[in-house]
C-alpha positions as CSV (number, residue, x, y, z in Angstrom):
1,X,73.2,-0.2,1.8
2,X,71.5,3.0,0.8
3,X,67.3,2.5,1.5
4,X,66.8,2.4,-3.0
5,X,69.4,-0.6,-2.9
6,X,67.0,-2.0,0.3
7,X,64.0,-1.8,-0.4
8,X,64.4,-3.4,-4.0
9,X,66.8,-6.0,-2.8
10,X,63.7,-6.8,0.2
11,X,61.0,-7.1,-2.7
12,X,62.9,-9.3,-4.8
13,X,64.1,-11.8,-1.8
14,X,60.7,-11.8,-0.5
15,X,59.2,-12.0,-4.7
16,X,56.4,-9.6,-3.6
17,X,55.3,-6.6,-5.7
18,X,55.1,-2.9,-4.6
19,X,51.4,-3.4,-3.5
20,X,52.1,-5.9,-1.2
21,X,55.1,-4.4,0.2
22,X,53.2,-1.0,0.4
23,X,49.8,-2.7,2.0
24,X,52.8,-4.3,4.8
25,X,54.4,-1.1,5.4
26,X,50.7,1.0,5.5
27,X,51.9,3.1,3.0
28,X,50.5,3.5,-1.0
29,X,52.5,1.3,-3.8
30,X,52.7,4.7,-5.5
31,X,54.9,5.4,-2.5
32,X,57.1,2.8,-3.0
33,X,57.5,3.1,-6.5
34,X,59.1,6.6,-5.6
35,X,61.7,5.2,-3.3
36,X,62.3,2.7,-5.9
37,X,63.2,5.1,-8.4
38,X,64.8,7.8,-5.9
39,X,62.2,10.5,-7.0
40,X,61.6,10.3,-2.8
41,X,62.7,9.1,0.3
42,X,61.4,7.0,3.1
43,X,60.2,9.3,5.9
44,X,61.8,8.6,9.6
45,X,58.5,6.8,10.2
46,X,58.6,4.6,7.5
47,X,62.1,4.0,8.2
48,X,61.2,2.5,11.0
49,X,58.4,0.4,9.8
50,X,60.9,-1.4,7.0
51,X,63.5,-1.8,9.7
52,X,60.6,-3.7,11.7
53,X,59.2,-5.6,8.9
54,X,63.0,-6.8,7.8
55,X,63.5,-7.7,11.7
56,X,59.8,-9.4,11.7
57,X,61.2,-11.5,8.4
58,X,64.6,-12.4,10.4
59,X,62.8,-13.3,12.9
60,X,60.3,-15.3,11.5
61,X,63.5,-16.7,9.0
62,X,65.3,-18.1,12.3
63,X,62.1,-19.6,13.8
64,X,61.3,-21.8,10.2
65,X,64.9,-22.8,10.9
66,X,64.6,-24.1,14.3
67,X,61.2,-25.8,13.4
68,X,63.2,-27.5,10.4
69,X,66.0,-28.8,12.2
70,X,63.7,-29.8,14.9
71,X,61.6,-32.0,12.6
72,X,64.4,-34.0,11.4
């Protein structure tokens, strides 16, 4: 999945806007509004912080699961 296709596809699932998804990556919505539209690309750094946040969400994702099933 090429990082346009990704981060798009991560701001719909999570139904967040550009701000939000900028402020959680510590970077400017302006910024992600350019990888949105291909007019720039994530830098190695911010590469690495989407990677973490998607991993954070997974993780989180799995634990909500477990506490589900638990409660049942």
């Amino acid at each position: 999945m090429d990082y346009i296709t990704k981060i798009i596809s991560l701001r719909k699932k999570l139904a967040v806007s550009q701000e939000d998804l900028a402020h959680e990556l510590g970077v400017s919505f302006a910024t992600v509004s350019r990888w949105e539209t291909g007019k720039s690309k994530p830098s190695k750094l911010a590469e690495k912080a989407i990677d973490l946040y998607c991993e954070k969400l997974k993780l989180f994702d799995n634990e909500m699961e477990v506490i589900t099933h638990e409660s049942r």
